[in-house]
N, C-alpha and C positions, 0 to 999 in steps of 0.2 A: 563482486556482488552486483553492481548494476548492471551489469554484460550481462548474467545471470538471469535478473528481472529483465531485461530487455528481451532478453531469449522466450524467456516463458511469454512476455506479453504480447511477441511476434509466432508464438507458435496460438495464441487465443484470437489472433487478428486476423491465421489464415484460416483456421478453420470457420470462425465466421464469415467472412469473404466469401468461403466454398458454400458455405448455405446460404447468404445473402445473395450470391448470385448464380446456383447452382438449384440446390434443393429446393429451395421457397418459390422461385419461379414453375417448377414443373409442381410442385403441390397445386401454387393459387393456380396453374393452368388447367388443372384436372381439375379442380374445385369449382370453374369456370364450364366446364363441359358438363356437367353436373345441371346445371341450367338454372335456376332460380335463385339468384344470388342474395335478396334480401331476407330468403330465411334458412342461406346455407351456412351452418356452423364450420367445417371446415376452411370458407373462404373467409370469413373471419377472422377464425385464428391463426390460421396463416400471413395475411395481410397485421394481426397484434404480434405475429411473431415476428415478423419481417420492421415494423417499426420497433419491436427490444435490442432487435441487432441492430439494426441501425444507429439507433443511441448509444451500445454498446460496444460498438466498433471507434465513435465518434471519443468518446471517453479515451480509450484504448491509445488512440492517435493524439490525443491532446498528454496521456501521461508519458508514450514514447516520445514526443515533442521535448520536453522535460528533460528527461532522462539523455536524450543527448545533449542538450544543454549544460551538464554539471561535470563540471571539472576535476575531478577526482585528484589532483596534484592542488588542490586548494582547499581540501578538507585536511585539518590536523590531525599528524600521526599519536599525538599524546594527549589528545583531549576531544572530550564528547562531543559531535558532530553528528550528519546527515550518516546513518549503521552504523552507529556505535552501537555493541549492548553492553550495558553499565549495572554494575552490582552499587547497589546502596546499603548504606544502614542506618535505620533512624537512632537517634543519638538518645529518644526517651526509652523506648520498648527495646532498644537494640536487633529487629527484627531487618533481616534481610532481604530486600528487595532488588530485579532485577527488571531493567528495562531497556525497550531495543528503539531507537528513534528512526523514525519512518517520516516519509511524504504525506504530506497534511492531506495526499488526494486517495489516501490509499484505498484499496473497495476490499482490503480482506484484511481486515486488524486481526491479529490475534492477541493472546492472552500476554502483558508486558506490555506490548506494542504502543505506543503513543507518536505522537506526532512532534514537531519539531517548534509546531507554533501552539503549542497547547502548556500551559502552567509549566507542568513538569517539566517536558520536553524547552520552556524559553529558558526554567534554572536551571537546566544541569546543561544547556551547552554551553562551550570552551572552559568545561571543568576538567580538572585533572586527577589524577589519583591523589589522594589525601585534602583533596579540596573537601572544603562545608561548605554547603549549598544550603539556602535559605528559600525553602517554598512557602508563601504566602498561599494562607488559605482561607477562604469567610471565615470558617472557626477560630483557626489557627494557624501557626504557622509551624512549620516541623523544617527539625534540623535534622541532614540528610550526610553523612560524610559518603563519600566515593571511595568504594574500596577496590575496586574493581573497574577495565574497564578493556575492551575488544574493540578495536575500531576498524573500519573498514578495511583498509589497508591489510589488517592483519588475518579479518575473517578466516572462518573457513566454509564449508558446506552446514557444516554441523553448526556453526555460531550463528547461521540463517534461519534459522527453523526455532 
């Protein structure tokens, strides 16, 4: 799984790279020939675009940073951790929920997804199948048994999505 994310976030790194130092250069150059720069819209946007990649590459490198950082022989093969997805069941409603724990940095949550330092994601790590997890909540607090759980280790393509 993070070979995976590292793949994809090294394939958004080069093609920014190619437009950071490719494309946006021969735009703001032509945008420049163009001659009046203080009320040309192209050179503009070109120069706001060239600062989104900029930060956007900056980002990029700071999460692949990360990402070789983590020891994958240190996350547990039996209990919720950094890609776990984890099936719950609230013990009032008995309704089923599923969730996948992510990097507190991540830029594209989707639907389940939380992070690892967030409520949920601090109770249900180093839970194991048939643990009761206890989430405090302003309202209240809901009891959560593990019924279920995919860890890294085990992923597959399909448990990533």
């Amino acid at each position: 799984m993070i070979e995976a994310l590292k793949a994809k976030l090294g394939e958004e790194v080069a093609k920014l790279s190619y437009e950071l130092n490719v494309t946006l250069p021969s735009e703001i150059r032509r945008a420049v020939e163009m001659g009046d720069l203080r009320e040309n819209s192209e050179y503009k946007a070109a120069l706001e675009r060239q600062r989104l990649v900029q930060a956007r590459l900056g980002q990029l490198t700071m999460r692949l940073s990360k990402l070789s950082q983590i020891d994958i022989t240190q996350i547990p093969r039996d209990k919720v951790g950094l890609g776990t997805k984890v099936v719950v069941e609230d013990q009032d409603t008995k309704d089923r929920e599923t969730y996948h724990l992510v990097f507190g940095d991540s830029v594209e949550f989707e639907d389940g997804h939380v992070t690892m330092s967030s409520p949920i994601g601090r109770a249900l790590l180093n839970k194991g199948k048939g643990d009761l997890v206890l989430l405090k909540l302003p309202a209240r607090t809901r009891k959560l048994l593990v019924v279920e759980l995919v860890t890294i280790h085990e992923a597959t393509v399909a448990d990533l999505d």
